[in-house]
N, C-alpha and C positions, 0 to 999 in steps of 0.2 A: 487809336491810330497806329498802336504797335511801334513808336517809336522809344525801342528798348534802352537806347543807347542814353535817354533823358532821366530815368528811373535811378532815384537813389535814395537809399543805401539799395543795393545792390542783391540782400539777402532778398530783396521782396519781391524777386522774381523766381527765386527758389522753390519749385512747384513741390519741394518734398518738406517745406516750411509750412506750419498753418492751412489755412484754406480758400477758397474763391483767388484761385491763381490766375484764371480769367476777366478776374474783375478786377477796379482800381483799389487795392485793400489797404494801400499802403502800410506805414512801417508799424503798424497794428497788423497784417499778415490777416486783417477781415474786413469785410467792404462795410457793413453794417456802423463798425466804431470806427472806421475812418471816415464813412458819410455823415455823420455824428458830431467828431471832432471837429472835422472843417466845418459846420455848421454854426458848432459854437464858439468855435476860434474867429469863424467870420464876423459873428455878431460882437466878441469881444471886444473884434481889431478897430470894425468902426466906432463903437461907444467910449473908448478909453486910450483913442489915440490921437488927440486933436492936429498934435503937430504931425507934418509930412501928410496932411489927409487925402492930398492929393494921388502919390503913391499910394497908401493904401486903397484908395477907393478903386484905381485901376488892376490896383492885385486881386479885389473884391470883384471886378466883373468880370474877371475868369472863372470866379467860384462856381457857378453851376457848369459848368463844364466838366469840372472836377467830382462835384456830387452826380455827372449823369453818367459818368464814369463809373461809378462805385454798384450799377443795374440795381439798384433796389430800391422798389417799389415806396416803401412806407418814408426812406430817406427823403427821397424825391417832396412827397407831399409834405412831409417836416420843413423842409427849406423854404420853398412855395409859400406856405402859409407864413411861416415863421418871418419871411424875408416882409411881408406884408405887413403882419404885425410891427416889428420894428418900425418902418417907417411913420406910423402912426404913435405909435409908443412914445419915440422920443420928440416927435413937437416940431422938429425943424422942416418947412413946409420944401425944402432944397431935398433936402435926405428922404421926404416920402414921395417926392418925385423919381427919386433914382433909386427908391424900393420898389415901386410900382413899374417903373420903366424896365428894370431887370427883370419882372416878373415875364413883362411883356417879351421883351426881346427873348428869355429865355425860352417863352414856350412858344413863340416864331422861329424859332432855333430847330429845336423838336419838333415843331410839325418841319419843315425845310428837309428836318434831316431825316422823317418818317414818310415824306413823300417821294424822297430819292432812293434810288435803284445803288447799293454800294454794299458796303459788309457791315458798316457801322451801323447804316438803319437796320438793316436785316436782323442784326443784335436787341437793338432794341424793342422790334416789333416783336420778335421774339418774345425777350423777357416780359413783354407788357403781356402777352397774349399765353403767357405760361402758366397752364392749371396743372401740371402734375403737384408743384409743392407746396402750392393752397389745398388742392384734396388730400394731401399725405398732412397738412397740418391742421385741418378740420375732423379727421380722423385721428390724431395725436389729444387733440382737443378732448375728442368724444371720452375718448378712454382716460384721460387724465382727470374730469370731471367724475367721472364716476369712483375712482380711483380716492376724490377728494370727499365723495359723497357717503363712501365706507368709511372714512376716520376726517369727519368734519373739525372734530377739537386738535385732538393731539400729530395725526399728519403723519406723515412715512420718513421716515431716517432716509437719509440722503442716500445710504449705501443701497437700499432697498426699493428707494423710490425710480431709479431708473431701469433698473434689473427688474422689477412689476411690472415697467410702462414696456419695456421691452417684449415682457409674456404676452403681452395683451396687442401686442402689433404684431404676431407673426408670420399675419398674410403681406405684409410690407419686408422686404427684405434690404433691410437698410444696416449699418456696421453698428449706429446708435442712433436714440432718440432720445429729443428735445423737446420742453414742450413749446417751445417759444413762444411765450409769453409769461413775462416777469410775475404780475398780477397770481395768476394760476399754479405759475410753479410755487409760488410762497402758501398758498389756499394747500397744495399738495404736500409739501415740506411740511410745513408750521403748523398748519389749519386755522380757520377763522382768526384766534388772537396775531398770529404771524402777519397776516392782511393788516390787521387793525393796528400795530404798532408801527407797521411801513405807511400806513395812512397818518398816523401821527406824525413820524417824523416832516414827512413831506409838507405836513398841515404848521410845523412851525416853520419849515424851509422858505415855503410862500408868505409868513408875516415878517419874513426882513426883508421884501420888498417893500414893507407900509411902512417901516418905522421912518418917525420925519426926521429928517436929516437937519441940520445945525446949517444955520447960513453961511457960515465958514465952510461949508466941506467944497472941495475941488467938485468942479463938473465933469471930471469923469468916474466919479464914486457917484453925484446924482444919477448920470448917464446909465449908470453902471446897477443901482440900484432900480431904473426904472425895466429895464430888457431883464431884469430877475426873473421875471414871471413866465418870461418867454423861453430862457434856459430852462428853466424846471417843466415847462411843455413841450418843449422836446425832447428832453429824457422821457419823461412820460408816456408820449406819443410814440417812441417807440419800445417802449418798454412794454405796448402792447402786442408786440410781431417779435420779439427776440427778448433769452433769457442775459435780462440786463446785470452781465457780470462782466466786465468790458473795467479795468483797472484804469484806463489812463482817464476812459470817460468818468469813470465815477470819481477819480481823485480833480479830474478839472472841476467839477462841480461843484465839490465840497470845499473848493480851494478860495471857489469864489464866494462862498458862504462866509469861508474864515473872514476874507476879506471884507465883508459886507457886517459881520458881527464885530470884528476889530475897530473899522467905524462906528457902529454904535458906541461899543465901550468909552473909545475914547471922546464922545459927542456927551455920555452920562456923567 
């Protein structure tokens, strides 16, 4: 809506900061990890804040406003689903009504705002209907697999790996390239064992969602361990469209991890 004067801090309208100065990228200066964070700040705030639920829950049905803000496509569909999931996840037959009812109003919203004549649909139809940088990243794609398929074990040195991916794009005249996609970039980096060590970590990441918790522990550590599965799927989900190196995102994750393994310890 362009209303600048609401934006803070301040540097993050600074078009000579970071990137996607057109979109909501907030104080990450990228739409990607800020459509991300609010994601899983949102799901945080409802599982592990019983008191004031009220306040939150209305600061909560602002959130997709804020994610549709941020025009990115994979965001978009991580909330969507994610907001769905949640409701069912945690049990409370009130809260999967007001998961479901925000899915709903959200995409009454979007179509409302896809069938009016204004600047902000024209935005969005846009971005919905934009193939230049799906063909510029299936082509990224092409070449980076083959790229992976010359040194499947040992992988390309990082300094080498973008500088190659570069040679091999130079009918695209872009400043650099990406592969985005976390998955790929590690297959290219690392090679197969790189994959297969981020496939383990993650593989114990999701069993501290199973471990059972001690009847003493607070409902918002149950809470809290049950939408586990649902953070770790949205990193995930979009760790398949962008190279997920994103610090604040990956330090919430792990934070919650800590948190999740400090209750076990202290439950043995």
């Amino acid at each position: 809506m362009d209303v600048r004067a609401l934006i803070f801090p301040r540097f993050i309208l600074d078009d000579s900061l970071g990137i996607h100065a057109d979109r909501a990228r907030g104080p990450f200066l990228q739409a990607v990890a800020n459509g991300m964070s609010l994601n899983i700040l949102g799901i945080l705030a409802i599982c592990m804040i019983p008191k004031k639920r009220t306040v939150v829950f209305l600061l909560w049905l602002a959130l997709p406003l804020a994610v549709l803000a941020t025009m990115t496509r994979a965001v978009w569909i991580a909330f969507v689903f994610s907001t769905i999931a949640l409701g069912f996840r945690i049990g409370v037959p009130r809260l999967r009504r007001a998961c479901l009812g925000l899915v709903a109003i959200a995409a009454a919203s979007v179509l409302a705002i896809s069938l009016s004549d204004n600047s902000l649909s024209n935005t969005i139809r846009d971005r919905t209907a934009e193939r230049g940088p799906v063909e510029v990243r299936m082509a990224v794609y092409d070449a980076a697999w083959n790229m992976f398929q010359e040194r499947p074990l040992t992988g390309w040195t990082a300094g080498g790996m973008y500088s190659e991916l570069a040679r091999r794009m130079q009918s695209y005249h872009l400043p650099a390239f990406y592969v985005h996609n976390t998955y790929l970039s590690l297959l290219i980096e690392f090679g197969v064992p790189g994959l297969v060590l981020y496939g383990i970590l993650f593989f114990n990441l999701f069993r501290l969602g199973r471990v059972r918790a001690p009847a003493d522990q607070s409902p918002a550590l149950n809470a809290l361990r049950k939408v586990w599965p649902i953070l770790l799927c949205v990193y995930l989900f979009n760790a398949f469209f962008v190279d997920m190196a994103y610090q604040f995102v990956i330090g919430l994750i792990f934070t919650v991890a800590g948190m999740l393994c400090a209750s076990e310890e202290i439950a043995a």
